[in-house]
N, C-alpha and C positions, 0 to 999 in steps of 0.2 A: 504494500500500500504506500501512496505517494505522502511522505511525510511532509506537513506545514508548515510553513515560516512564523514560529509564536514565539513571542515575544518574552521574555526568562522572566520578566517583574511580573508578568499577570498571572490572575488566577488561571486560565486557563491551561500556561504550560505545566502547572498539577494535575491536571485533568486525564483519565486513560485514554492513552494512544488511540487506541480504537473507536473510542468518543469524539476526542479532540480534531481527528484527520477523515472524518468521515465527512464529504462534500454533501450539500443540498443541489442536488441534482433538480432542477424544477423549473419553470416558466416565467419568476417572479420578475426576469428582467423583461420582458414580452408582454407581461401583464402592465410593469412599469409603463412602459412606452404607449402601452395600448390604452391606459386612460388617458389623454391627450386625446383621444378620437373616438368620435360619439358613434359611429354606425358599425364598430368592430366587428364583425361575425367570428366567436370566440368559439374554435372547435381544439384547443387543445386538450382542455381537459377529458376523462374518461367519466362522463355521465351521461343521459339525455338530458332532452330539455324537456320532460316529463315528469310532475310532480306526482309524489307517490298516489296511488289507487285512494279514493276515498273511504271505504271500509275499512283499509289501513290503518287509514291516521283514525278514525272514529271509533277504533279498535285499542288503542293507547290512548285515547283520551279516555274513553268509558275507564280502563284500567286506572286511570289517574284519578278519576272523577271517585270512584273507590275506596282509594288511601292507598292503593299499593305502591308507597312509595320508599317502601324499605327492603333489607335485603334481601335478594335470593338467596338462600342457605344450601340449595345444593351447588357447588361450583361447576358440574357438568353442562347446567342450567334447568328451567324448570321444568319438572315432569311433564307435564299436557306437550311442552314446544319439544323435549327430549325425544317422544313418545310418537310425537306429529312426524319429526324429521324424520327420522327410523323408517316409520311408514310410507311416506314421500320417497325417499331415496331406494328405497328397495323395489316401490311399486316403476321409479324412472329407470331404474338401472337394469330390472328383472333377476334381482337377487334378495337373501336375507338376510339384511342388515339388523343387529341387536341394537338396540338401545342404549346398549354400553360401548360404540364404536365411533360415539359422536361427541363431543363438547362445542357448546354452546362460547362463541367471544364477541366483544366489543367491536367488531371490526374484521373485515380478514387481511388486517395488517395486522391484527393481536392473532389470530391465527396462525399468518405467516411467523411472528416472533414466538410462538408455542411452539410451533414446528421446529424449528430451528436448533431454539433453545435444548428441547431435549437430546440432540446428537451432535449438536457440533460444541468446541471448546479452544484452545487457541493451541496450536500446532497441530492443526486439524486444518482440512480443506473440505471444501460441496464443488465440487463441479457443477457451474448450471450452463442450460444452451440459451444464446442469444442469438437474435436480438431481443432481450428482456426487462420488463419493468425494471426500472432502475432502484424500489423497493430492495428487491430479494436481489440483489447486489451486495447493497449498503448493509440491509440486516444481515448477510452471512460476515460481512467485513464487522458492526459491530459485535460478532461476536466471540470475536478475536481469531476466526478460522481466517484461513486463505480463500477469495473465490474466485472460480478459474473456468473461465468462459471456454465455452466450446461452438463455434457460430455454426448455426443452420446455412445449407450449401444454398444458393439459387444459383439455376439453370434453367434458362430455356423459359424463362420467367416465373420457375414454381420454385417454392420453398420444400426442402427437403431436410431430414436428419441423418447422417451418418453415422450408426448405430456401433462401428466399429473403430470412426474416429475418438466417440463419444467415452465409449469403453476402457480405449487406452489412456487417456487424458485419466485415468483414475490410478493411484497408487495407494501403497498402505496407508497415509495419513488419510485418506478420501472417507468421509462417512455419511455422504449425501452425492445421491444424484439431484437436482432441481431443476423443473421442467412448466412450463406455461400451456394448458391445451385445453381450449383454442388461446393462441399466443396473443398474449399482449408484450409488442403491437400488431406484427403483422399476421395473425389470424391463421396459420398453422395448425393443423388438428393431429394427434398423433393417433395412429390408427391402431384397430384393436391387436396387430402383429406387431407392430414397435411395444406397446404397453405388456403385451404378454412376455417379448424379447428382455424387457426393463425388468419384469420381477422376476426370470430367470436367472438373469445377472444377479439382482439382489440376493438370491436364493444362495450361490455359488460363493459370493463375493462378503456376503455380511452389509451390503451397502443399502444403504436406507434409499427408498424412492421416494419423493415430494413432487406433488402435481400441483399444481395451481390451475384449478378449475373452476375461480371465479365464471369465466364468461361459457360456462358449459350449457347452459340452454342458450345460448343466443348462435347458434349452429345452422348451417348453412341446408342440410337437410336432416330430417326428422328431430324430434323432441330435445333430442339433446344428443351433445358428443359423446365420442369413447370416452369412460372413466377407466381411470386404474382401479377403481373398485371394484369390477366386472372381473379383473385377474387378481386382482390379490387377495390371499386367503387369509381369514381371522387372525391368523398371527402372524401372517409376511411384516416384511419392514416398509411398511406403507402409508402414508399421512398424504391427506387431500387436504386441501386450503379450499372453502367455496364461501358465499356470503347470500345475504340478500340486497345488494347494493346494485345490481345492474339489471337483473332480470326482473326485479319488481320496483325499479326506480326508488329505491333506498340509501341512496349514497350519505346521504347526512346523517340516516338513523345511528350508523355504527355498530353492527350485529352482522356475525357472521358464524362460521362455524371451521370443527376441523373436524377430520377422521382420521380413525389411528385404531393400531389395535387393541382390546381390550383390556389387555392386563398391562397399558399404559396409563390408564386410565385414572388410577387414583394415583400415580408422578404428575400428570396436568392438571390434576383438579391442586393437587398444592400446590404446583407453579400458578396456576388461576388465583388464589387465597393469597399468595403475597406480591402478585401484581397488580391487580386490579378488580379483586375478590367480585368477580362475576360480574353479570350484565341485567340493567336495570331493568325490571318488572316491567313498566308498561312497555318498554321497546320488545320485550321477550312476547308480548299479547299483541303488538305491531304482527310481529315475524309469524304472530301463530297463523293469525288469519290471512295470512299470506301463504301461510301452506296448506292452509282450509281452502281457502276458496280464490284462489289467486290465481289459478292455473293457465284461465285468458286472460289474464296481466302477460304473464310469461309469454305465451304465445304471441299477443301482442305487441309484445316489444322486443323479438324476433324478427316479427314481420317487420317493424319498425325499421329495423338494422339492413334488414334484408333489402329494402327500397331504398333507405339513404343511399347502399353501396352501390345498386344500381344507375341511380340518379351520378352518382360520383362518375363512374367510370365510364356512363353514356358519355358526360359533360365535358370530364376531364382526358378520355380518348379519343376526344374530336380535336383535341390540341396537338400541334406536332414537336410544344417544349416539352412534354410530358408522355414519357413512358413507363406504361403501369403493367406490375406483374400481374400471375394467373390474378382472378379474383380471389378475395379471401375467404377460408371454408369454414371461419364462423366468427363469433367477436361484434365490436364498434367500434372500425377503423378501415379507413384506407392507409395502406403506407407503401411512398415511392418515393425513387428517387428524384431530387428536385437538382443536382449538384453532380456533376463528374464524380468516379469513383475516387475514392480518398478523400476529398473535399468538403470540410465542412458547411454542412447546409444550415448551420445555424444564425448567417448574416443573410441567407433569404430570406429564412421566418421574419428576421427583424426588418427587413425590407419590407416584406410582404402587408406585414402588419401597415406601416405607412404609404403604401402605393395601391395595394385590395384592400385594406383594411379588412384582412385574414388573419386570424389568430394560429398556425401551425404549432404542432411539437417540433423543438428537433429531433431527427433521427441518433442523432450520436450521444443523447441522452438514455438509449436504449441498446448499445455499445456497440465498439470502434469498427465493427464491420459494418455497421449502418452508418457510418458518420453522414453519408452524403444524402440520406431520406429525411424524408418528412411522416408524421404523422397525423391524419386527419382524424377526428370523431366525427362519426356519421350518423349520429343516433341524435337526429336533430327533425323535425318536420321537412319533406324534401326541398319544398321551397325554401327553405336556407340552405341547405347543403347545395341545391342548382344554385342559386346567387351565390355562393363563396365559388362553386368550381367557374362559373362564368368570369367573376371578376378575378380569379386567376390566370383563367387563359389569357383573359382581355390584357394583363401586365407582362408574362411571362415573353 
């Protein structure tokens, strides 16, 4: 890790290394520039522009309107939502999932940080494949492990995994594979032979798999993507990261979950008790009714995703600055290249912003194999995703 120039009088250079030199990877200077201009069309971030279901939210208020505004006492999270997922997840996957294979978090960045947390330590490494949220970067770096990128191939304009580059990039110190499917950003699905190849590996190797299957209903065909839940069995070394933040337009609630095997179960629930001892009641009755009756939400904001991209790649392949790979096989994103190879595209986003007044990601936020893309969310009403790809072309 790239050590920081701090200053010996401050508090800071006390601070753990791993803390201290951990960069904020983020949009803030994009966002800076971008109030200056009132008609911004802001697709950086990964939400819609969809406010949560209203059963939802009328579903956490009743709960508040109650009193239940004190602990949950079980850390896994509450039985009825414990009890809900289980059955959710088993009837979407076509398998049996216990009750005891899920914990309930704040987020599935508290998620992601549980995952972690229980495997990796410092002289220790996670292999993960990029191009990747630059989250599960930073969290395997703070936690004093090595992380050691392995890039997804493109050819021929598809994204592919090299399952045998992936493999070797792993050595003794290695105690995490980590994987994005469907990837964020660019929308990559791992199919059900890569995932069954992955718990193989695990099997042989001792090496823990982590999937990040946030955007798994937002999939290009049927209900939802391959999970690693479908191959791994009760006691493989297996943990899903998923939430309710993008399939049911949740992203402020902060409630997500993980999966893992059972007799991990009470190690998460006491790492749950001295982080952030559980997740609050009425968001936990949010999530219920979200897995009660929420199902054409999800679908919904599928199809949602499903039109933005389309709209995108009508709009944006009628340009001849603009060359877009295969389309993406699931997710809320387009991402291409804006920039010659090598080159960082992150002085066009900040152009863009001022000349389309487009809000872009950069690609090299999502690492150094991507320096030269962009990242769109497309999980917007079409008629803004067409007005940003048109006042794109119209500049580019």
């Amino acid at each position: 890790m790239k050590r920081l120039a701090i200053a010996e009088n401050t508090a800071l250079a006390h601070v753990r290394g791993a803390v201290a030199d951990v960069e904020t990877d983020n949009i803030a200077l994009l966002a800076e520039k971008a109030g200056e201009i009132e008609d911004v069309i802001r697709l950086w971030y990964g939400e819609s522009d969809v406010v949560t279901p209203e059963p939802i939210r009328q579903a956490a208020t009743e709960s508040l309107q109650r009193g239940e505004t004190f602990y949950v006492p079980q850390m896994a999270g509450h039985p009825a939502l414990s009890a809900e997922l289980a059955a959710y997840q088993s009837k979407l996957h076509g398998l049996d999932l216990g009750i005891d294979r899920s914990t309930i978090t704040p987020g599935g960045m508290q998620a992601v940080h549980l995952a972690l947390s229980l495997v990796l330590e410092p002289g220790t490494n996670a292999v993960y494949v990029e191009p990747q949220w630059p989250n599960i970067r930073h969290s395997i770096q703070l936690s004093g492990a090595e992380a050691r990128p392995v890039a997804l191939d493109m050819a021929d304009g598809r994204w592919s995994l090299d399952l045998d580059r992936l493999f070797d990039a792993c050595d003794a110190r290695t105690r995490a594979i980590v994987f994005s499917t469907p990837s964020n950003p660019c929308g990559w699905c791992a199919s059900h032979e890569e995932l069954e190849a992955l718990v193989a590996f695990s099997r042989r190797t001792g090496i823990w798999i982590i999937s990040d299957e946030m955007y798994n209903r937002l999939s290009r065909s049927g209900r939802a993507a391959p999970s690693l839940l479908q191959h791994a069995g009760d006691e493989d070394l297996a943990l899903c990261i998923n939430g309710f933040s993008k399939a049911w337009a949740m992203t402020g609630w902060r409630v997500g979950w993980l999966n893992h095997p059972a007799s991990v179960a009470p190690a998460i629930r006491a790492v749950t008790q001295y982080v952030n001892s559980g997740t609050s009641p009425f968001v936990q009755a949010g999530a219920l009714e979200a897995l009660r009756n929420g199902e054409d939400y999800a679908l919904a904001m599928r199809d949602r995703c499903i039109a933005g991209l389309d709209v995108a790649y009508e709009r944006l392949g009628a340009s001849n600055a603009i060359r877009l790979p295969e389309i993406p096989q699931g997710g809320m994103y387009a991402f291409f290249p804006l920039a010659p190879e090598g080159v960082d595209a992150r002085q066009i986003c900040l152009d863009l912003v001022s000349t389309a007044h487009v809000g872009l990601a950069p690609g090299g936020m999502f690492g150094r194999s991507t320096i030269n893309y962009v990242r769109m969310c497309i999980a917007r009403k079409t008629e803004m995703v067409a007005a940003a790809c048109d006042r794109m072309a119209a500049v580019l």
